[in-house]
C-alpha positions in Angstrom: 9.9 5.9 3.4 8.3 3.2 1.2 7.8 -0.1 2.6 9.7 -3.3 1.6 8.3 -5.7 -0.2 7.5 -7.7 2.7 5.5 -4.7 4.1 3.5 -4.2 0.5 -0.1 -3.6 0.8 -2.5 -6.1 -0.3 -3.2 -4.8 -4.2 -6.3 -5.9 -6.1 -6.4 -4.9 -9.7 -9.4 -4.9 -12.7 -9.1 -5.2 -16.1 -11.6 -5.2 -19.2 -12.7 -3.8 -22.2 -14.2 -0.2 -21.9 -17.8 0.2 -20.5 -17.8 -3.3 -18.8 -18.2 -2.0 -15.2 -14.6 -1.6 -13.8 -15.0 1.6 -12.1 -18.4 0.6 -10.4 -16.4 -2.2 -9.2 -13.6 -0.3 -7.7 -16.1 2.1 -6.3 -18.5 -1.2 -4.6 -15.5 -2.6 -3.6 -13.5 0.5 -1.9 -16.8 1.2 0.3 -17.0 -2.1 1.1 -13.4 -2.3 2.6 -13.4 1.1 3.9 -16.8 0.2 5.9 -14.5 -2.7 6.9 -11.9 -0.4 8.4 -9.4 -0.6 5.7 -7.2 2.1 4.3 -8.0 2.0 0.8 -6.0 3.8 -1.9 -7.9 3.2 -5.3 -6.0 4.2 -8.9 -7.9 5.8 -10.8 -8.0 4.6 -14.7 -5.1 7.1 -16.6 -8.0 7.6 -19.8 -8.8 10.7 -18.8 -5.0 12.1 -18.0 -4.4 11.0 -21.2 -6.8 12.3 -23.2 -6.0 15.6 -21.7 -2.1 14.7 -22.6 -3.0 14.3 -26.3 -1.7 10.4 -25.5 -3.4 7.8 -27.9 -6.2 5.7 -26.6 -8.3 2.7 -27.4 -7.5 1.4 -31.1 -5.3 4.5 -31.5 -2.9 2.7 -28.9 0.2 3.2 -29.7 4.1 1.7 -28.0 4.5 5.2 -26.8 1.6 5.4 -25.1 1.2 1.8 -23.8 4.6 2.3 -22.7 3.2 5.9 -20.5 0.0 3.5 -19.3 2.7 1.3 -17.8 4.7 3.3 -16.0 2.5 5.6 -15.0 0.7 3.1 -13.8 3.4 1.5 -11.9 4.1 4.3 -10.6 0.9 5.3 -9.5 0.4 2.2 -7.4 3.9 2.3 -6.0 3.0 6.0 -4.2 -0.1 4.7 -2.7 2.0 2.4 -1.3 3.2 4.5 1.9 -0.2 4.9 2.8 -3.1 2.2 2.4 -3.7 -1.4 3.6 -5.2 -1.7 0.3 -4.8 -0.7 -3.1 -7.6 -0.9 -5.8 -6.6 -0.5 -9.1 -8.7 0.1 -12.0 -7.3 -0.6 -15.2 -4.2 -2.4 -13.9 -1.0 -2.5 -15.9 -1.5 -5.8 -17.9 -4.8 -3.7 -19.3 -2.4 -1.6 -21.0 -0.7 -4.8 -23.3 -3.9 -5.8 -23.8 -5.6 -2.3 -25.0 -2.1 -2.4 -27.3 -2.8 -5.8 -28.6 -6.5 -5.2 -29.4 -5.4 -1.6 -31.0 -2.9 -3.6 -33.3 -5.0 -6.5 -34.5 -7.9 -3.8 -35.0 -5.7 -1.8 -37.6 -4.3 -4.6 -39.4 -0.4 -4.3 -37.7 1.9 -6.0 -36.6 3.8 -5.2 -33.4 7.9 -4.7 -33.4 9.1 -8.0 -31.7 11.9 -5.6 -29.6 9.2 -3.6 -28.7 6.3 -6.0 -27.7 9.4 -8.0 -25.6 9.7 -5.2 -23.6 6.2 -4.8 -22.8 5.5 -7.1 -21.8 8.8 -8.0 -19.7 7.3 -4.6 -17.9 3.9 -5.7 -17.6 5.1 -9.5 -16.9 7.6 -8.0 -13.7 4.9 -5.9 -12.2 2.0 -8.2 -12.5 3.3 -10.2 -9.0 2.8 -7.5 -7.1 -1.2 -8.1 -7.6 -2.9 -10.0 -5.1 -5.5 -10.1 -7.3 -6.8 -9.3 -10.5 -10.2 -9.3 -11.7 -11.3 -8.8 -15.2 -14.0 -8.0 -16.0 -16.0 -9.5 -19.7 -18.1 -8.3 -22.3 -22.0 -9.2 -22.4 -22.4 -11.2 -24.9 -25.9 -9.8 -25.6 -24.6 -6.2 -25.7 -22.0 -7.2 -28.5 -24.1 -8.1 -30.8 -23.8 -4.3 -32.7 -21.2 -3.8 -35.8 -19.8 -0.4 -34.9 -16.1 0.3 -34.8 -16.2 0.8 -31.2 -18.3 -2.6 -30.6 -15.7 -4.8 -32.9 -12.6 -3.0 -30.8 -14.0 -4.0 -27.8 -14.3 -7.5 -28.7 -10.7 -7.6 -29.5 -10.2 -5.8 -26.6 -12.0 -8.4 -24.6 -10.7 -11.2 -26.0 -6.9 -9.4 -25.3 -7.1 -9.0 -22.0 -8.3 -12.4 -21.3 -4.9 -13.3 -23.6 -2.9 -11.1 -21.2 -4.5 -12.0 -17.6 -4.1 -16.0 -18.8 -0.3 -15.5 -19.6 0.4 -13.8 -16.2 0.9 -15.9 -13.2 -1.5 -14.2 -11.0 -4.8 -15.5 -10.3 -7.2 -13.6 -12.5 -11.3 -13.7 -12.2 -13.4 -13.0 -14.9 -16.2 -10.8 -13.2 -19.3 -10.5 -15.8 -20.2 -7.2 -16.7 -24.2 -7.7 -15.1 -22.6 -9.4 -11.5 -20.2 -7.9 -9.9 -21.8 -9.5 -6.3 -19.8 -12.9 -6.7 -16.3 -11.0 -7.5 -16.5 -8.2 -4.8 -17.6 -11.0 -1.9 -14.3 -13.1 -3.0 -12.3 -9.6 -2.9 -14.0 -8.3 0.2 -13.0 -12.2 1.8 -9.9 -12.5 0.7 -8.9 -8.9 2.1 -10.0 -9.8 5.1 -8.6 -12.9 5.3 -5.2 -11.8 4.9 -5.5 -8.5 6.6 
């Protein structure tokens, strides 16, 4: 039986552009709680599932596939409910509008209004269920190349700190070369409340 939402488990997500360090924060972070006695269920980042799907990625985002990062994401996290004192979420579900946004402005189109709404209604609905969400932010000395992959993930950063600012959750940005200041405030605040 899945808890109510009084009995939800504390849920810490991470956003960011690709390569910025999200899963090495989850991972820090997990051992750190566990080591703390905590139940910790972490969700995994959905790249790989898709990739094997065939689902779009990165600046190939498209609403179909933002729409199957959201609810699979959702989804995800609502399983690990039943069984963890903590969830750890990498790539939560607002990284999913943003990777959309980013893909968008990068090829030049504009999004369907009825379609963006309900997005980010999704994304907007879900996003109190995080206690927490860090994101994490692009070096600004490892930016500095021209490729298509370095100019996405600018957009991509500069999306997801659109996104995270818009939702009512407190959001930290964690720099990409210090985690140590973002997983002490995680590992307190778990504690804290646990």
């Amino acid at each position: 039986m899945m808890p109510g939402a009084s009995e939800r488990p504390l849920t810490i997500g991470i956003m960011g552009p690709h390569l910025t360090g999200k899963s090495t924060f989850i991972s820090r972070l997990a051992l750190e709680l566990r080591r703390n006695g905590y139940q910790v269920a972490t969700i995994a980042a959905l790249v790989e599932r898709a990739q094997r799907l065939g689902i779009p990625i990165l600046h190939n985002h498209s609403w179909a596939s933002t729409m199957w990062f959201i609810t699979r994401g959702i989804s995800d996290e609502l399983e690990a409910w039943v069984h963890a004192d903590v969830i750890l979420v990498n790539g939560a579900v607002p990284d999913a509008l943003a990777y959309y946004r980013a893909a968008l402005e990068h090829r030049g189109d504009a999004p369907g209004q009825a379609e963006l709404d309900q997005l980010e209604s999704l994304v907007r609905n879900h996003s109190s269920n995080y206690n927490l969400l860090f994101r994490t932010t692009l070096d600004a000395a490892a930016t500095d190349g021209e490729t298509d992959d370095e100019v996405f993930r600018r957009l991509a950063d500069r999306w997801v700190r659109r996104v995270a600012e818009s939702l009512e959750v407190t959001n930290v940005p964690v720099p990409s070369s210090d985690h140590g200041t973002a997983l002490e405030l995680a590992i307190g605040y778990v504690i804290e409340r646990g």
